[in-house]
C-alpha positions in Angstrom: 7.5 15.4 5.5 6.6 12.4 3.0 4.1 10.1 3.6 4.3 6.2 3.6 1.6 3.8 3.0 1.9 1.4 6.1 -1.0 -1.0 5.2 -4.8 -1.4 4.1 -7.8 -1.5 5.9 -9.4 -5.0 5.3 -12.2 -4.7 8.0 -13.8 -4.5 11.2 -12.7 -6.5 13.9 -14.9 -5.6 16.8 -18.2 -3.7 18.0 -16.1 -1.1 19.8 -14.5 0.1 16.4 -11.6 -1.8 16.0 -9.7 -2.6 11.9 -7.8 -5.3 10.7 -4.7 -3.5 8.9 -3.1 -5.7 6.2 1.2 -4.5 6.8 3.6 -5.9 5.9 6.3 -3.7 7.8 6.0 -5.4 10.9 6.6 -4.5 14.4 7.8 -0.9 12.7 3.6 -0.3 13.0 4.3 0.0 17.1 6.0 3.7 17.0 2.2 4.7 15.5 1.1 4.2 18.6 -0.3 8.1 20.1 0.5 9.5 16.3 -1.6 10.9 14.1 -2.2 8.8 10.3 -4.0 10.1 7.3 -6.4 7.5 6.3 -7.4 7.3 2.3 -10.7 5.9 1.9 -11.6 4.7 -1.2 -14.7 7.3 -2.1 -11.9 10.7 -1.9 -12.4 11.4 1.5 -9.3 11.6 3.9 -9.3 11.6 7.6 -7.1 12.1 10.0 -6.9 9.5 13.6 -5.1 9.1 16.1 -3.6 5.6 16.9 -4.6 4.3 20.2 -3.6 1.0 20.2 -2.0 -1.7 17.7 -2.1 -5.6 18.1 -0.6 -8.4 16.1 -3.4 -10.7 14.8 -2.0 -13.3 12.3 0.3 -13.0 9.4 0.9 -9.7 8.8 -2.8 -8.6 10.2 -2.8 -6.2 12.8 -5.3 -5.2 14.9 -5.8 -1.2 15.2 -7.5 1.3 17.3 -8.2 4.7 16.5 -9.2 7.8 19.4 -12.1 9.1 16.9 -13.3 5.9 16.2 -15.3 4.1 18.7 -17.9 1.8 16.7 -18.1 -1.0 14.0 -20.2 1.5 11.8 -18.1 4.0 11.4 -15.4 1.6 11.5 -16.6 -0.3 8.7 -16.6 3.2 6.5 -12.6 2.7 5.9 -12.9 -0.4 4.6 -10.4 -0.6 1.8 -8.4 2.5 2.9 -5.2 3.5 2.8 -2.8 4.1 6.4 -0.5 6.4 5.4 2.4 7.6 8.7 5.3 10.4 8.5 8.4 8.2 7.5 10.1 9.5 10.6 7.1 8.2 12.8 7.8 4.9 11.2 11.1 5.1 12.2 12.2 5.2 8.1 15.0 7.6 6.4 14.0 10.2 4.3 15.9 7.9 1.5 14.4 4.8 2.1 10.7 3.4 0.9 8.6 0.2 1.9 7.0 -1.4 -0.9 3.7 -0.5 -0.1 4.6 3.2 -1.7 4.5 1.5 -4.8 0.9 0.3 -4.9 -1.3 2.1 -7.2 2.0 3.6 -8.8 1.7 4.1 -12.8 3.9 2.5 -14.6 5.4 3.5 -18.2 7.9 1.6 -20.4 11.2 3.7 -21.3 9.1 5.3 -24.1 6.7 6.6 -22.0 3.4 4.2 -22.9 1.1 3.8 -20.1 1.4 -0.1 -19.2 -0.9 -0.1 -15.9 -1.0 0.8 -12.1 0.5 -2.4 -9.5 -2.3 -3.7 -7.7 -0.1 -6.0 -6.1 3.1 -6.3 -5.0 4.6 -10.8 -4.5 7.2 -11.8 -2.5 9.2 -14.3 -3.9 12.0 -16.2 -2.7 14.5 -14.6 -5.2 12.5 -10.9 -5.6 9.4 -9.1 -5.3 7.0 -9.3 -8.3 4.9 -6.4 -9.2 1.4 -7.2 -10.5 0.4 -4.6 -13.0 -3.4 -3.9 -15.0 -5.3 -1.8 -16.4 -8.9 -2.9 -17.9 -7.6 -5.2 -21.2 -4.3 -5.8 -19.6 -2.2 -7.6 -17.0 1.4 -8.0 -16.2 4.0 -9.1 -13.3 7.3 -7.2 -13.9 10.4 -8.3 -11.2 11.5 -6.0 -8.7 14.7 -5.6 -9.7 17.1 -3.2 -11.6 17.3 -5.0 -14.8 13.4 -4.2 -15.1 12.4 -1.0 -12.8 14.8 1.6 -14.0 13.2 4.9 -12.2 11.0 5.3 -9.8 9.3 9.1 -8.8 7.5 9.3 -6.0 6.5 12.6 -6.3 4.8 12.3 -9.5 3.4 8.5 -8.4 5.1 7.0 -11.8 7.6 4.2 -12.1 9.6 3.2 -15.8 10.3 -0.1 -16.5 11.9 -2.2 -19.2 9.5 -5.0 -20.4 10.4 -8.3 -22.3 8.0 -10.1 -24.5 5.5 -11.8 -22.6 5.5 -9.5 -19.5 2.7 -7.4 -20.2 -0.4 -9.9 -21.2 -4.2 -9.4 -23.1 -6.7 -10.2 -19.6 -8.4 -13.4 -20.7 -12.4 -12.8 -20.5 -14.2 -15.5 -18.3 
């Protein structure tokens, strides 16, 4: 069964172990309730908790509980993780994705050069924009099929078409 990436960990929320989950697929997050989740932490390690409760905050913050977690310390150790549920948990069909699968996607041009991972993915009023980098460069490529014409999830790579002035030198500060 595939995994999907339902939000990141941004923090702590309370003493008794609580996180703040950045999500942007909304009140989907409630069938996590009494499942398990694989959570990605940034230094390798994965864990696997149980969901014990989940609360809107503000935005698309969530507030959410986990069984093995029951303190800020340990809480504050998935900082910057990754939430990743069964699609069927989520309620999702085998063929469908949320954005959040493409995060930290690699992303060629049709010719197979490397053009960066998305760090970011804006939602627009017309599209979502994917923000791309690597160390020297920087991009934001549209969501759409004129630019993203494949995307595999199983090898975690996307190929896009890029126009001139897409795919930018970072300017140093």
């Amino acid at each position: 069964m595939e995994l999907l990436t339902v939000g990141k960990i941004g923090g702590t929320h309370h003493l008794k172990g609580a996180i703040k989950l950045h999500s942007n697929i909304g009140e989907a997050l409630y069938n996590m309730v009494d499942s398990k989740v694989l959570v990605e932490v940034p230094d390798g390690t994965i864990k696997m908790l149980t969901v014990k409760s989940i609360a809107p905050l503000v935005g698309e913050k969530w507030i959410l509980e986990f069984v093995e977690i029951t303190n800020k310390n340990d809480a504050s150790k998935l900082t910057k993780a990754f939430v990743k549920a069964r699609k069927d948990v989520i309620g999702i069909d085998e063929d469908e994705y949320l954005l959040n699968d493409l995060l930290e996607m690699t992303v060629k041009d049709e010719n197979g050069k490397f053009l960066g991972k998305i760090v970011n993915i804006l939602d627009t009023a017309a599209h979502e924009v994917l923000e791309i980098e690597t160390e020297t460069t920087e991009g934001m490529i549209p969501n759409i099929p004129e630019f993203v014409k494949n995307i595999c999830f199983e090898k975690k790579e996307m190929i896009v078409s890029v126009i001139e002035g897409m795919i930018e030198e970072k300017k140093i500060k």
